[in-house]
C-alpha positions as CSV (number, residue, x, y, z in Angstrom):
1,X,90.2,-28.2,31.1
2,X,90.6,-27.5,34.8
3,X,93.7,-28.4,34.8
4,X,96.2,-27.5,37.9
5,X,100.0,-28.8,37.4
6,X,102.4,-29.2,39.9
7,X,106.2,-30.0,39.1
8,X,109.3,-30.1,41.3
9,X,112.5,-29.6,39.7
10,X,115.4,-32.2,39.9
11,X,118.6,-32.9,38.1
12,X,117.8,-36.0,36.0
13,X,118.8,-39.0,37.4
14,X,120.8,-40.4,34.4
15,X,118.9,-42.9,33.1
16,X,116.1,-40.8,32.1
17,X,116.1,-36.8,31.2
18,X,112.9,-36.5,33.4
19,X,112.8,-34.0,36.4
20,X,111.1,-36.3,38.6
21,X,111.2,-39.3,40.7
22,X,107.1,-40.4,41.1
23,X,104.5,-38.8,38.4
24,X,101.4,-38.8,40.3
25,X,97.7,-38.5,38.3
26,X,95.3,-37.0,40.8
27,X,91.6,-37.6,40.1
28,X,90.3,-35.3,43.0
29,X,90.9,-31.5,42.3
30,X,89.8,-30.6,46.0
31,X,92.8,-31.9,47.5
32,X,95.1,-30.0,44.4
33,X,96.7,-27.3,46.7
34,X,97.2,-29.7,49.5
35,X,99.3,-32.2,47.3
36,X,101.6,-29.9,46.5
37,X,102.4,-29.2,50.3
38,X,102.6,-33.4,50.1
39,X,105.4,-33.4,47.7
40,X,107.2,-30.3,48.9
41,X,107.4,-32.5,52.1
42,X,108.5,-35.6,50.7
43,X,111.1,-34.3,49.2
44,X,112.3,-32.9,52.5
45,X,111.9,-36.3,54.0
46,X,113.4,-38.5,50.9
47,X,115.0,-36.2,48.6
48,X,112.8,-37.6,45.9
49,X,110.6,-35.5,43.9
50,X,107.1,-35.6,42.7
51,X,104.8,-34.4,39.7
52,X,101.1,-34.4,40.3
53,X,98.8,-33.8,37.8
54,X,95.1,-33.0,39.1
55,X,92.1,-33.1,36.4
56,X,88.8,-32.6,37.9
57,X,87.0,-32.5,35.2
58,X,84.5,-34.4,33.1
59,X,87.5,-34.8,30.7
60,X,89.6,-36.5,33.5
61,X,89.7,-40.3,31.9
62,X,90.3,-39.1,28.4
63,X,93.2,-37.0,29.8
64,X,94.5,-40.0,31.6
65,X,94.4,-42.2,28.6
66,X,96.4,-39.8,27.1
67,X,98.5,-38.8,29.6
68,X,99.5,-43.0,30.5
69,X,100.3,-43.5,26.7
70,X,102.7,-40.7,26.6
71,X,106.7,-40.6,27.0
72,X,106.4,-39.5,30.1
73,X,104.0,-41.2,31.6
74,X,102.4,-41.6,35.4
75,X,103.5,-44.1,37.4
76,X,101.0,-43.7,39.8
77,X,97.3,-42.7,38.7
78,X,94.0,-42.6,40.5
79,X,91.2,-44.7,39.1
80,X,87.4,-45.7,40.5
81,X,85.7,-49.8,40.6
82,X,84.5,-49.2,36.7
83,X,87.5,-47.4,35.9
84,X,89.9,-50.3,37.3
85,X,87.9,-52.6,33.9
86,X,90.0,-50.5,31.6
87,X,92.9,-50.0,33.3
88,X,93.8,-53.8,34.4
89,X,92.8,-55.1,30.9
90,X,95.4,-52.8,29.5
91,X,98.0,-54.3,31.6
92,X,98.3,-50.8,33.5
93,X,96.9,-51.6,36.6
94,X,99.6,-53.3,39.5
95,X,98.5,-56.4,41.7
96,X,98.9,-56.6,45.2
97,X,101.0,-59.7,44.6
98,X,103.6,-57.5,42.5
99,X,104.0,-55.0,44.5
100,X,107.9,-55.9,45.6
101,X,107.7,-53.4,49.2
102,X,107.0,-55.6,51.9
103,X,105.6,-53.1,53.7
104,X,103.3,-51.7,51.0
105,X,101.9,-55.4,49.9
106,X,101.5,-55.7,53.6
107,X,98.8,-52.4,53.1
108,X,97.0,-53.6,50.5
109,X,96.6,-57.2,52.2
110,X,94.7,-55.5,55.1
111,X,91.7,-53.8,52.9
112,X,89.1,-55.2,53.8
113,X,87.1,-57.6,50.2
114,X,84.5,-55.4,50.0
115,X,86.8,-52.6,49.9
116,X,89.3,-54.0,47.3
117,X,89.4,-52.7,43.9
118,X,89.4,-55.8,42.3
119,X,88.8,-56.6,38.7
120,X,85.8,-59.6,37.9
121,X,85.8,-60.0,41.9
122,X,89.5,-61.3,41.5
123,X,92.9,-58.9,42.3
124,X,93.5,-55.9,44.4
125,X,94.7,-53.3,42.7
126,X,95.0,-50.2,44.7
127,X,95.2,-47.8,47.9
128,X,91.7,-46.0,48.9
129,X,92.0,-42.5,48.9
130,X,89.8,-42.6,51.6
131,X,85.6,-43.7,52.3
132,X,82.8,-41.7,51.9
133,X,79.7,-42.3,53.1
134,X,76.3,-40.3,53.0
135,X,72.5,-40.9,55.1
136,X,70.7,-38.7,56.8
137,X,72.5,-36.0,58.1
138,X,71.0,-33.8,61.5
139,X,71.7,-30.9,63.4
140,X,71.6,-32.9,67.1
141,X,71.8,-29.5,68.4
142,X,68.6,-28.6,67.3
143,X,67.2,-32.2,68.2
144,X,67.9,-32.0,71.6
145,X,66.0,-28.3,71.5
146,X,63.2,-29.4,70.0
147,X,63.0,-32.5,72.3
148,X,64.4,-31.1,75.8
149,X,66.9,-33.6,75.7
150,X,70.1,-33.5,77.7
151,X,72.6,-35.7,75.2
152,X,71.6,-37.3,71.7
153,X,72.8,-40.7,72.0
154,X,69.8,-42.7,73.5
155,X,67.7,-40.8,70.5
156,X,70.7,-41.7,67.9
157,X,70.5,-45.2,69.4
158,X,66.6,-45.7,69.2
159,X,66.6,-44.2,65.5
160,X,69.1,-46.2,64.3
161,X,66.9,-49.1,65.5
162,X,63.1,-47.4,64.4
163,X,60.9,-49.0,61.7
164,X,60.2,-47.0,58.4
165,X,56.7,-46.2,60.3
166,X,58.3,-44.5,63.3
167,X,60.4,-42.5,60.8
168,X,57.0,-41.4,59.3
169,X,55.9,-40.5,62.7
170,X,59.1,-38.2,63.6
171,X,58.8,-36.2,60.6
172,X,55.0,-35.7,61.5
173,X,55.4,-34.5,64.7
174,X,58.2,-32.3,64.0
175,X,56.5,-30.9,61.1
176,X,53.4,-30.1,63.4
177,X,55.8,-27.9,66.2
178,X,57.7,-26.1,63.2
179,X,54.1,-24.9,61.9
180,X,51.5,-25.1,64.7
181,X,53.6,-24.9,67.9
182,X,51.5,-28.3,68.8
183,X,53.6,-30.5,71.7
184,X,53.2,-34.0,70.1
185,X,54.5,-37.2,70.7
186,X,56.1,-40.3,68.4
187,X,58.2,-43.5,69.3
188,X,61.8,-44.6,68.4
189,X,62.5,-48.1,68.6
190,X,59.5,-48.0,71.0
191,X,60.4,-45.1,73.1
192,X,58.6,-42.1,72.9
193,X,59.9,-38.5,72.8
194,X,57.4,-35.2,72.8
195,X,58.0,-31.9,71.2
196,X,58.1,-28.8,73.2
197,X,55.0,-26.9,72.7
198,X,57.0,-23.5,72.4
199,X,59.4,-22.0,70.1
200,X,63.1,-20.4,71.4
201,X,65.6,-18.6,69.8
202,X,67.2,-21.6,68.3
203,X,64.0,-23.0,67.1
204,X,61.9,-20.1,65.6
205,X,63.9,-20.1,62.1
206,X,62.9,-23.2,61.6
207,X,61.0,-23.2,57.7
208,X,60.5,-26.9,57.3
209,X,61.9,-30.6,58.5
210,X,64.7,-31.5,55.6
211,X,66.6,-29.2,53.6
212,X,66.1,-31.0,49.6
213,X,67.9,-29.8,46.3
214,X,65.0,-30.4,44.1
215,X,66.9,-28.6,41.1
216,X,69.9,-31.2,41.2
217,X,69.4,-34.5,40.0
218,X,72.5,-35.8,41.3
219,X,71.5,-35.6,45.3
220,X,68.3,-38.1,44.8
221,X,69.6,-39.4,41.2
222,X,72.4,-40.6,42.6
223,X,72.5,-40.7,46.1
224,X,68.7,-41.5,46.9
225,X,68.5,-44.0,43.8
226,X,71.4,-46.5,45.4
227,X,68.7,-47.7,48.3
228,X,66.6,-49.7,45.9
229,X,69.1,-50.7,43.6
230,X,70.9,-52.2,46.8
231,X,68.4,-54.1,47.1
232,X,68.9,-56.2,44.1
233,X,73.0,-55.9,43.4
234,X,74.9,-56.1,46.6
235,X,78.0,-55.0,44.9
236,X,79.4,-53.2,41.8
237,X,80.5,-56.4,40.4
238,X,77.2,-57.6,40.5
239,X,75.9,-54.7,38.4
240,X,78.0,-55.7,35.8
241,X,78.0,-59.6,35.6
242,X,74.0,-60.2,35.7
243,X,72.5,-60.4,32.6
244,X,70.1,-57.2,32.1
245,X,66.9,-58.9,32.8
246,X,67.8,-58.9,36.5
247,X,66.7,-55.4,36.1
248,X,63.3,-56.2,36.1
249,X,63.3,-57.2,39.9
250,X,63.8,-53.4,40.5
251,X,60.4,-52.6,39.5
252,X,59.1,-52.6,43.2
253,X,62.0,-51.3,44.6
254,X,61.9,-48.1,42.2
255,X,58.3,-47.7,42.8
256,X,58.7,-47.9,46.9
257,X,61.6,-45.1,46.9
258,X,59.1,-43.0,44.4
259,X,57.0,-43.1,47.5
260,X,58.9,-42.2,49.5
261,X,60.4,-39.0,48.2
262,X,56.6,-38.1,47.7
263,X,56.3,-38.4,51.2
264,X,59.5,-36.8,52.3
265,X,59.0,-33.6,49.7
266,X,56.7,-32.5,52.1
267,X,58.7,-31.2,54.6
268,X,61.1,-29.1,52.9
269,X,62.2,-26.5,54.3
270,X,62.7,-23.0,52.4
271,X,64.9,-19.5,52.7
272,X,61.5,-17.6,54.2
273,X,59.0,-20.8,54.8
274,X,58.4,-24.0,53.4
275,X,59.0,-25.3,50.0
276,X,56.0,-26.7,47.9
277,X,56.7,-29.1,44.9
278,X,55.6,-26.8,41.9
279,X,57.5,-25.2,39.5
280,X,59.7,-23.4,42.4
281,X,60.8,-26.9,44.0
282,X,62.9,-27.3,41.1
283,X,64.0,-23.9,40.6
284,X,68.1,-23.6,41.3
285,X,67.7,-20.4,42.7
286,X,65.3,-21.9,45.2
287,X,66.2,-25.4,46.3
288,X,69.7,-25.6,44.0
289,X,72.6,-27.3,46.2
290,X,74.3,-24.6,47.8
291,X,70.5,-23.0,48.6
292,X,69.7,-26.6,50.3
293,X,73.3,-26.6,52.6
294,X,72.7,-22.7,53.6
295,X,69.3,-24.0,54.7
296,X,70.5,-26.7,57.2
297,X,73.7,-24.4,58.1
298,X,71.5,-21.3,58.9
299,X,69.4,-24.0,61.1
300,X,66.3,-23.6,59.2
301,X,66.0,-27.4,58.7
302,X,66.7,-29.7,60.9
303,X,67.9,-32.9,58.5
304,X,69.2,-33.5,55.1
305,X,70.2,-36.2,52.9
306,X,73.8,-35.9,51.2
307,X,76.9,-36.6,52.7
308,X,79.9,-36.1,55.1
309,X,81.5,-34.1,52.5
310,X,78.9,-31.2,53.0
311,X,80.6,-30.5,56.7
312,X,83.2,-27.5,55.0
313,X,80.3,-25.8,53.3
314,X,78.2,-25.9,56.5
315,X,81.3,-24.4,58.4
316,X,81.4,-21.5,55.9
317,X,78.2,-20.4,56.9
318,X,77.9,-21.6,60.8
319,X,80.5,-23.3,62.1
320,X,78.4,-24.0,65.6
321,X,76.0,-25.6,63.2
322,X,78.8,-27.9,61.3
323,X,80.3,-28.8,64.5
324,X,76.5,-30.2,65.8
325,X,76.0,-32.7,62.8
326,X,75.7,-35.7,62.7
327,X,74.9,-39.1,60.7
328,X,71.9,-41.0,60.4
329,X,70.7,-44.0,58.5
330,X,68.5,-43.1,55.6
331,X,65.5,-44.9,56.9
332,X,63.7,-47.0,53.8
333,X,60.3,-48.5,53.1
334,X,61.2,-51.7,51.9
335,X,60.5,-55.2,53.2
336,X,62.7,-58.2,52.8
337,X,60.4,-59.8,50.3
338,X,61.9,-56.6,48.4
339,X,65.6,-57.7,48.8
340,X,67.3,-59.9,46.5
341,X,70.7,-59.5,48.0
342,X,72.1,-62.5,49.7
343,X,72.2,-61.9,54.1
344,X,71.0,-58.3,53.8
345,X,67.1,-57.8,55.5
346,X,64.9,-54.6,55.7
347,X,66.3,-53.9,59.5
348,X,69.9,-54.1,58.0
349,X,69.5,-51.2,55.4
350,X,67.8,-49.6,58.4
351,X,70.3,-48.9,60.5
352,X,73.0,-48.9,58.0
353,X,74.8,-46.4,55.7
354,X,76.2,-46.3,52.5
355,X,79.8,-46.4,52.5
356,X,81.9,-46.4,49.7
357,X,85.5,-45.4,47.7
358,X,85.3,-42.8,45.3
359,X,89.1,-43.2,44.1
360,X,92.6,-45.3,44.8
361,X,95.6,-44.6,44.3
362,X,96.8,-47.5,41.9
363,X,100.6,-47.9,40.5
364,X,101.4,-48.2,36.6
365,X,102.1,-51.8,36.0
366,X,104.2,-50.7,32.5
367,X,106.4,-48.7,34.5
368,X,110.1,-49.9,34.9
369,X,111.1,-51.7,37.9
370,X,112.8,-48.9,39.1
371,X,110.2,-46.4,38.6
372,X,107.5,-48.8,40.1
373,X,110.0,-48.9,43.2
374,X,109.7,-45.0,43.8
375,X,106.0,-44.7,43.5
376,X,105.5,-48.2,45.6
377,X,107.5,-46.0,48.2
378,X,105.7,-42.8,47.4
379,X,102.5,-44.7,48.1
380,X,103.4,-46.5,51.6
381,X,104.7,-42.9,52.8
382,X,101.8,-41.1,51.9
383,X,99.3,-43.5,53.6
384,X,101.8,-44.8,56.9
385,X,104.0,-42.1,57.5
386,X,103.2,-39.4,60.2
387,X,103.9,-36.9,57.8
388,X,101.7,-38.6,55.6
389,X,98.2,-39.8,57.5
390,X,98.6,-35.9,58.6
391,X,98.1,-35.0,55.3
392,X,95.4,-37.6,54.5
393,X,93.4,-36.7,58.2
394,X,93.7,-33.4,59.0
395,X,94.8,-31.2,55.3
396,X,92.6,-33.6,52.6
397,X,89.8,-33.8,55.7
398,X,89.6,-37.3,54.3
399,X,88.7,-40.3,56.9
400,X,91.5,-43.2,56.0
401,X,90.5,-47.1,55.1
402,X,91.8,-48.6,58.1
403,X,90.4,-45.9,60.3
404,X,89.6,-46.6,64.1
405,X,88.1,-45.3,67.1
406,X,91.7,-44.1,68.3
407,X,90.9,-41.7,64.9
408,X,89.2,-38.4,65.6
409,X,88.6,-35.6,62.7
410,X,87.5,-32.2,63.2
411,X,84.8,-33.5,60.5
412,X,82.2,-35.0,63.0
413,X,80.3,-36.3,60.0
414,X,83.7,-38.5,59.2
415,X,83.8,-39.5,62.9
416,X,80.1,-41.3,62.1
417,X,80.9,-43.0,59.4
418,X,84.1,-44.4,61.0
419,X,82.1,-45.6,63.9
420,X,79.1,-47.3,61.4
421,X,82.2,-49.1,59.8
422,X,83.2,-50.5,63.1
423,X,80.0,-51.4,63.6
424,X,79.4,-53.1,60.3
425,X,76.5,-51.4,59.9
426,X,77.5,-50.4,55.9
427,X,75.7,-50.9,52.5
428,X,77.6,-51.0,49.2
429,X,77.3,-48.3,46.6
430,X,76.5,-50.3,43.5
431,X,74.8,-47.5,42.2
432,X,78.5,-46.4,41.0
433,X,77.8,-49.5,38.4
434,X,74.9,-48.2,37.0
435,X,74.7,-47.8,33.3
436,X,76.0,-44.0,32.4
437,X,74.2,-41.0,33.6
438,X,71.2,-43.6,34.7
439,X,70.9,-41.7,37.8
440,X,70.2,-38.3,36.2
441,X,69.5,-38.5,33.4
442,X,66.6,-41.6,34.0
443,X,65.8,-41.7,37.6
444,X,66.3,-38.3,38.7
445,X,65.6,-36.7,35.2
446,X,61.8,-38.0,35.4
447,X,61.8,-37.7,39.5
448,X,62.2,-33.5,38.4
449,X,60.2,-33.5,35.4
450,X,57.5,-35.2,36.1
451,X,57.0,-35.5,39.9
452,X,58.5,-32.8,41.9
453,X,56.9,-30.4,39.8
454,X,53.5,-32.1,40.8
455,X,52.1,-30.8,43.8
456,X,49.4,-33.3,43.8
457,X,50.0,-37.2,45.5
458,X,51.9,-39.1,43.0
459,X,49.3,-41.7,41.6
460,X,50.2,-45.6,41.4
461,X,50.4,-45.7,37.8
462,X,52.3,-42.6,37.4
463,X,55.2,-44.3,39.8
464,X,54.8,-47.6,37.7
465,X,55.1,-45.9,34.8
466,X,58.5,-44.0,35.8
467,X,59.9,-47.4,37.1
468,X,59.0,-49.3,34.0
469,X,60.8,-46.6,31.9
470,X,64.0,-46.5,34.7
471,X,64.5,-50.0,34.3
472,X,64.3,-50.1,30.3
473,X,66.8,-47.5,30.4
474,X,69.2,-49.6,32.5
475,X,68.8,-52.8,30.3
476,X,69.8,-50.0,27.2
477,X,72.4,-48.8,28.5
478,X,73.6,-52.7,30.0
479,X,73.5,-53.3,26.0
480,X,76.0,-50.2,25.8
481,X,78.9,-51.9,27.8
């Protein structure tokens, strides 16, 4: 199953024959190796030792379920916002209010709501592993080549405040110098910026505008389909308490992000030139995940769309080229007649990205006092403790909860996303609500099969058609819960 296991031995304690002090169920297998350094070090620092289990696969809830109902169970276990429904009506799942380290309770009091795990918008029931967040991402290097700038933040500044229609306009005009050599011009926030009319060293390799993984669902399933379902559910919670003819108001939402990925799957870039939809767009050899990353890291494309966790798979390939990235807002066609969600507007999602927890660190609630104790202490050390945040920042590469400016990670991506969070320029991820496998096996299933593998302009009824068939397969799959 994927499974890595890593014990430390200890004398038992007397009360109980086991070898360990905290049993820790790990839900993220990249940060495996790196949590057994963590518990070699606490128990230099403590003298208390720790078991972590990591799962990473598929499998990893039906192992937990097992796992929690055995004799030796975890007392600490990492869970998601859906996961937390089964968890906390098990009586698992520890409140803020019971945790008994001052210290500790203090943590969990400083998440900020829209951050909490919470369970029918009430509780708070674990530590975020860290945030993620994913947009646009760009190679500013390359920006400022193509552009003859001398820094990238007056551009970053005027994107981040540019209508859908000056987005258009960019990709136009740097579409036009990577084929024709043609010096153009477009506007940013009403500013406008010209292309060089030659090529250079840096810019000849360019093969299209955006790097796109045609062949895997998951990067516009997932990913691309959370704008327009932001616009009707703010929240997770809201996915799962509206009744599932809500769904219906995605219809023009769907069709308007349908749109757009016909307009943006024309600028793809490929290994020797650009990538046409067809039957090759959603070849895996062609524009798979790792094809679309080697794309952007060998600087053949100037953006793409994923997220700041693709920064130590650029740096295999070009480390110059990771270190130059940066984050942008996913820039979206919809109005605010489209938006449902309460105080969010068209120039919000706009400059905004979508930020989000993938996993918290939660503590057993059927634990004994005593074991509760040593993972409440295991918790507040991992996440406070210089030791600790060192881990978290610099070995997991993960950007913590309570991040600030005074935080800098090598990951410059991570760096963004902290300062879009202190800017409060964030959308949720409700998408992580959606009914299962909605996202690719519905959205991004007939986005592949039925669209990128037309070369032709995607007609209106074809994109109705798609929507109306997305949204019946949410309502069926609402009817599932």
């Amino acid at each position: 199953m994927g499974v890595l296991l890593t014990a430390a031995v200890l004398a038992g304690c007397g009360k109980s024959e086991r070898d360990y002090d905290v049993y820790f169920f790990n839900g993220k297998s990249e940060i495996a190796e790196n949590l057994q350094d963590v518990a070699e070090r606490y128990e230099e620092e403590t003298g208390k030792r720790v078991k972590v289990f990591t799962v990473g696969t598929a499998e990893g809830t039906e192992t937990l379920r097992s796992e929690i109902k055995s004799k030796d169970y975890p007392t600490v276990f990492a869970t998601n916002a859906i996961g937390i429904e089964e968890w906390k009506s098990a009586g698992y799942a520890l409140d803020a209010s019971e945790i008994q380290n001052e210290e500790l309770r203090k943590l969990y009091e400083s998440i900020p709501e829209a951050l909490q795990l919470q369970f029918e918008r009430q509780g708070n029931y674990g530590i975020p592993y860290n945030i993620e967040g994913y947009g646009l991402i760009a190679n500013k290097r390359m920006l400022q080549e193509i552009l003859s700038l001398d820094g990238i933040e007056d551009f970053k500044n005027d994107y981040k405040a540019a209508s859908y229609e000056e987005f258009q306009g960019m990709l136009e005009a740097l579409d036009g110098y990577i084929k024709n050599d043609a010096g153009s011009s477009f506007s940013l926030n009403g500013n406008t910026y010209t292309v060089r009319s030659d090529k250079t060293p840096l810019t000849e390799n360019l093969t299209g505008v955006i790097a796109i993984a045609g062949a895997e669902k998951w990067t516009y399933g997932n990913h691309f389909g959370n704008y327009p379902v932001s616009t009707v559910y703010g929240t997770v919670y809201d996915v799962r308490e509206e009744e599932a003819s809500y769904a219906d108001n995605l219809k023009t939402p769907l069709v308007k992000s349908l749109k757009e990925l016909d307009y943006l799957t024309r600028f793809a870039a490929g290994a020797e030139g650009p990538v046409e939809r067809g039957p090759q767009f959603i070849n895996s050899t062609v524009t798979g995940y790792d094809q679309a990353v080697q794309m952007l890291a060998e600087e053949k494309a100037v953006f793409i769309k994923n997220g700041n966790w693709i920064y130590p798979n650029v740096a295999k390939i070009s480390q110059e080229t990771a270190e130059n990235l940066m984050m942008l807002p996913m820039k979206t066609n919809f109005s605010d007649e489209d938006i449902l969600v309460e105080g969010l507007t068209a120039e919000k999602m706009n400059r905004s990205i979508p930020e989000f927890v993938s996993q918290y660190y939660v503590i057993n609630a059927k634990a004994t006092e005593e074991e509760r104790r040593e993972a409440e202490d295991f918790v507040l050390w991992l996440n406070t403790s210089e030791a600790g945040r060192n881990f978290i920042i610099n070995d997991f590469a993960f950007v913590p909860f309570n991040a600030d400016g005074s935080v800098v990670l090598d990951n410059p991506l991570s760096n963004d996303l902290i300062k879009y969070k202190e800017e409060d320029n964030l959308l949720a991820n409700p998408f992580d609500a959606a009914p299962a496998s909605w996202g690719t096996e519905s959205y991004g299933k007939y986005i592949m099969e039925e669209l990128f593998i037309n070369p032709e302009d995607w007609s209106e009824e074809e994109l109705s058609e798609i929507a109306d068939k997305c949204i019946a397969d949410w309502k069926s799959g609402m009817e599932e819960w």
